[in-house]
Each structure stands twice: as C-alpha cells, then as structure tokens.
C-alpha positions in Angstrom: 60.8 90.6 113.4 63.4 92.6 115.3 66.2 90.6 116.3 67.2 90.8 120.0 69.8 92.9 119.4 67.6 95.4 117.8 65.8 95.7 120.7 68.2 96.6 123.3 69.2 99.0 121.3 65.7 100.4 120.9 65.3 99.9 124.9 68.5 101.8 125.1 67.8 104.3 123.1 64.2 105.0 125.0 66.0 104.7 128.2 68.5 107.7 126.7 65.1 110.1 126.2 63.4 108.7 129.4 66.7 109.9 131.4 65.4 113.7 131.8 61.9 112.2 133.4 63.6 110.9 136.0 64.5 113.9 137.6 60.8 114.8 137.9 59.5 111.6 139.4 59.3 111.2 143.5 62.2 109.5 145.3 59.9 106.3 145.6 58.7 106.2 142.0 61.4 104.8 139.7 61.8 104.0 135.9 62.1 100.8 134.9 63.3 99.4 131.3 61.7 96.3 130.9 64.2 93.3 129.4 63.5 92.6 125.8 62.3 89.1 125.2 64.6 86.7 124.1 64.2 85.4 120.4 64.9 82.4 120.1 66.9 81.6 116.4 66.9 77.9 114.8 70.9 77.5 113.5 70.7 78.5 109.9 71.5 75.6 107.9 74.8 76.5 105.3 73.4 76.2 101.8 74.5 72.9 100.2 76.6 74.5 97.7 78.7 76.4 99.4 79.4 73.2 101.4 80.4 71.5 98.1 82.8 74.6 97.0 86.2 74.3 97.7 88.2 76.7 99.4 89.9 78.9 96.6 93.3 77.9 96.1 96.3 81.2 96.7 98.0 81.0 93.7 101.4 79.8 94.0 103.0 82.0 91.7 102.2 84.6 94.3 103.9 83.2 96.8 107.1 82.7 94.7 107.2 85.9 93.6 106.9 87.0 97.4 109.9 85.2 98.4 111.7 86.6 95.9 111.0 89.9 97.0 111.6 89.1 100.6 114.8 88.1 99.6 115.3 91.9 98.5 113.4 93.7 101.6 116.3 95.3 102.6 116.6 96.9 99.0 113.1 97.5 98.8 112.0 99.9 101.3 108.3 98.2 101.9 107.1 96.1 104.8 106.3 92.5 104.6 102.5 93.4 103.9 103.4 95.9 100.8 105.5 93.1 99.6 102.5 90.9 99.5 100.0 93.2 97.8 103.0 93.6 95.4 103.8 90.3 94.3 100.0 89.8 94.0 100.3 93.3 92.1 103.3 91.4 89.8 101.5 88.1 88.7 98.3 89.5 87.9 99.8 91.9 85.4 102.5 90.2 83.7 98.9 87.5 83.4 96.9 90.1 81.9 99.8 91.5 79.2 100.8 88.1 78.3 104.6 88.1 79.9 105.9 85.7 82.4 106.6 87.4 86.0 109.6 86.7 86.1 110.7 88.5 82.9 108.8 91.4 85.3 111.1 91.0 88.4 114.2 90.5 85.8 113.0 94.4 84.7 112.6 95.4 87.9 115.6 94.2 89.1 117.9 95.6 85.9 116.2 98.6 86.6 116.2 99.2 90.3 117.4 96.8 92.1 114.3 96.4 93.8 114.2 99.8 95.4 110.9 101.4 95.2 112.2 104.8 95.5 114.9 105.0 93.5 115.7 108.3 91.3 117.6 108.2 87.9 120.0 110.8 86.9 117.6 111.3 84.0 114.7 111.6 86.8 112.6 108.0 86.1 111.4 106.9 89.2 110.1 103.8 91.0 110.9 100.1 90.7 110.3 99.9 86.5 112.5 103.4 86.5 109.6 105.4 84.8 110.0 108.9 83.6 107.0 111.1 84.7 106.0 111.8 81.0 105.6 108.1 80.2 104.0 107.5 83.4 101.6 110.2 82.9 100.8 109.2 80.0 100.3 105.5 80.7 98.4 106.0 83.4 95.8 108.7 81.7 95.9 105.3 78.9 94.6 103.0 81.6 92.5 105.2 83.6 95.2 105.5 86.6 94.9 108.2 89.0 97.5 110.7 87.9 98.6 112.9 91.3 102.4 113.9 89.7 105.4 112.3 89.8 105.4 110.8 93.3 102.1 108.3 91.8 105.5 106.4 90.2 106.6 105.7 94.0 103.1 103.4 94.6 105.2 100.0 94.0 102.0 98.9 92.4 101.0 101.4 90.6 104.3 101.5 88.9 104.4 97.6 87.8 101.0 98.1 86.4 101.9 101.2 84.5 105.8 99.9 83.6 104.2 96.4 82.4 101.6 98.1 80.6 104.5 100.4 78.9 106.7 97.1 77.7 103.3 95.5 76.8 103.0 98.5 73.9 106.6 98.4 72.5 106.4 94.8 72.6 103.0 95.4 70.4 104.9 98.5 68.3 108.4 96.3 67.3 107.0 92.7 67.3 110.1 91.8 69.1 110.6 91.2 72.9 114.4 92.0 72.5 113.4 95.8 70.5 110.8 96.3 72.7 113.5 96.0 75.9 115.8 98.3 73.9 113.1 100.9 73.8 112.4 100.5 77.1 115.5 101.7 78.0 116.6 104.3 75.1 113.3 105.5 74.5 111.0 104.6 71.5 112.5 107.8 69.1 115.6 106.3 69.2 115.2 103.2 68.6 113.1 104.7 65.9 115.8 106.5 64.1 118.1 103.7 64.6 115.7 101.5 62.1 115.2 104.5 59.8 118.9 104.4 59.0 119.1 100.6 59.7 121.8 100.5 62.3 122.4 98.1 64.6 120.3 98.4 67.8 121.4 98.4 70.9 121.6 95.3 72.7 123.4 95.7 76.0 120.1 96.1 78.2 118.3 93.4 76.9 121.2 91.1 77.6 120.9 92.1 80.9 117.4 91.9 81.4 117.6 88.4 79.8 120.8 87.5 82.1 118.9 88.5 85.6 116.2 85.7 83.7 118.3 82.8 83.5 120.5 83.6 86.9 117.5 84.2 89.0 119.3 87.1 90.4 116.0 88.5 90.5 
C-alpha cells in the first residue's frame, strides 16, 4: 500500500504532465487534482529488544584523550570536530597494536608537538613525523590510500600509519625501548649498531618515556 506521502507525490507528479492540458481547456472548465486519501497508520510498536538494549556507552578513553588534545589546539592546527575524530582515531589504534594511548600522544608529542603539519629538516611530516618512504610504504602494508606525501598531513591517517610503524619495530627488536630508538634513527642503524654491538641510542626514548610519566602530553 502506497503511503500518503507516496501519493502526493504521484498526484504531483500527474498534476506536472496535466499542466500543458490546461491551456487547451475553456475558461469554465478547470482541472482538478483530487486529495489523496488519508491512510491512517497504527504507531508501530518498538521491538522488545531494542527496548531492553542499553544505550552504547562513549568510551572514556576517548574523551580523555580529547582533552588532552584540546589542551594543544593551538599547536595543532585542527578544529574542535577533527580533534574528536582524532582522539577516536588514537584509542582505537594504540587498542588494535597492543600500546597504551598515551605512550601514542607521548610519541606524538616528542615528535611534533602536536602540530599536524609540521616538516622536519630531514622532510618527515605530520604529527608521528613520518618520512614519505615509510609512509608509503606502511600505508601500501595496510591497504591505505597512498596520494603522495601530503596523505602524512591526514592527522588520522598518520597515527594509524605511525602506530602501525612502532607496532613492527616493536615486533622486529622485542624491546619497546629499541623499537623507540628505531623510530627515530631509522631501523639500518640501529641495525648496524647491534652488528658491532655498540651501545644504542637512548636519548629519544627517554624522552618519549619522560612526556609518559609528566603527562606533558
């Protein structure tokens, strides 16, 4: 059965092809459109199970995380709404590589400051400072879009590909603290620093690890 809506628009629509008749019909002879009947609907009744359901719950990790980065908007170069798909953006990757998120904005804020745009002297770009060739490369790994360089400059896009990038040293050295080194140095030096077993560097993990504890991020 056509709901009433339906048929208006059907009446409407006749009325549309009619309109050239009426040119063609004597002064006293009009069209008319009769009203479409009205259909009377019984209130559906809301199944019992969604009634039962409870609201889903916004995970308050979210939240945090926003604050957080409102506390940095000024840094950031995103509005209020691109922080929010952000820290949404921040919990549900560190979730699905196993880190905590705020190891992830301790990262982000070693390596940026929070600025969304920012440009290294050696060119890595975005909030996790990512050089095009890693990013690329990530991103072709996790079936991410790859439009050039500027696809580090989607805040999201680069947690998910930066995360997913200290996900695989982690994996590769075993050890949080290597994996952080590599991270910043690069994976073939860290490499040949084990080759010849000397002493790796730890000055960037100690600040990734002091942003942790402070909360400065």
């Amino acid at each position: 059965m056509k709901t009433r809506l339906a048929q208006r628009m059907t009446l409407a629509l006749a009325a549309v092809a009619l309109g050239s008749l009426a040119g063609t019909l004597p002064a006293s002879q009009t069209l008319t459109i009769p009203e479409a009947p009205r259909v009377e609907q019984a209130p559906r009744e809301q199944p019992r199970l969604a009634r039962e359901l409870p609201l889903p719950q916004r995970d308050g990790r979210v939240d945090a995380v926003l604050a957080q980065l409102l506390g940095q908007q000024s840094n950031t170069g995103l509005t209020r709404d691109e922080l929010s798909d952000l820290a949404e953006t921040v919990v549900e990757t560190a979730d699905l590589y196993d880190f905590d998120y705020a190891l992830v904005l301790a990262v982000i804020y070693v390596e940026s400051r929070f600025d969304a745009f920012a440009i290294s002297p050696k060119q890595a770009l975005g909030l996790m400072q990512i050089l095009p060739s890693t990013g690329e490369w990530m991103a072709t790994k996790l079936g991410i879009p790859w439009e050039g360089p500027q696809t580090l400059f989607d805040p999201s896009t680069n947690v998910q590909i930066g995360v997913a990038y200290l996900r695989e040293l982690t994996d590769r050295y075993g050890r949080l603290e290597t994996a952080l080194a590599a991270y910043n140095w690069g994976p073939t030096a860290i490499d040949r620093r084990l080759a010849r077993g000397a002493d790796l560097p730890r000055s960037y993990a100690g600040l990734v690890m002091e942003a942790l504890q402070d909360g400065s991020s």
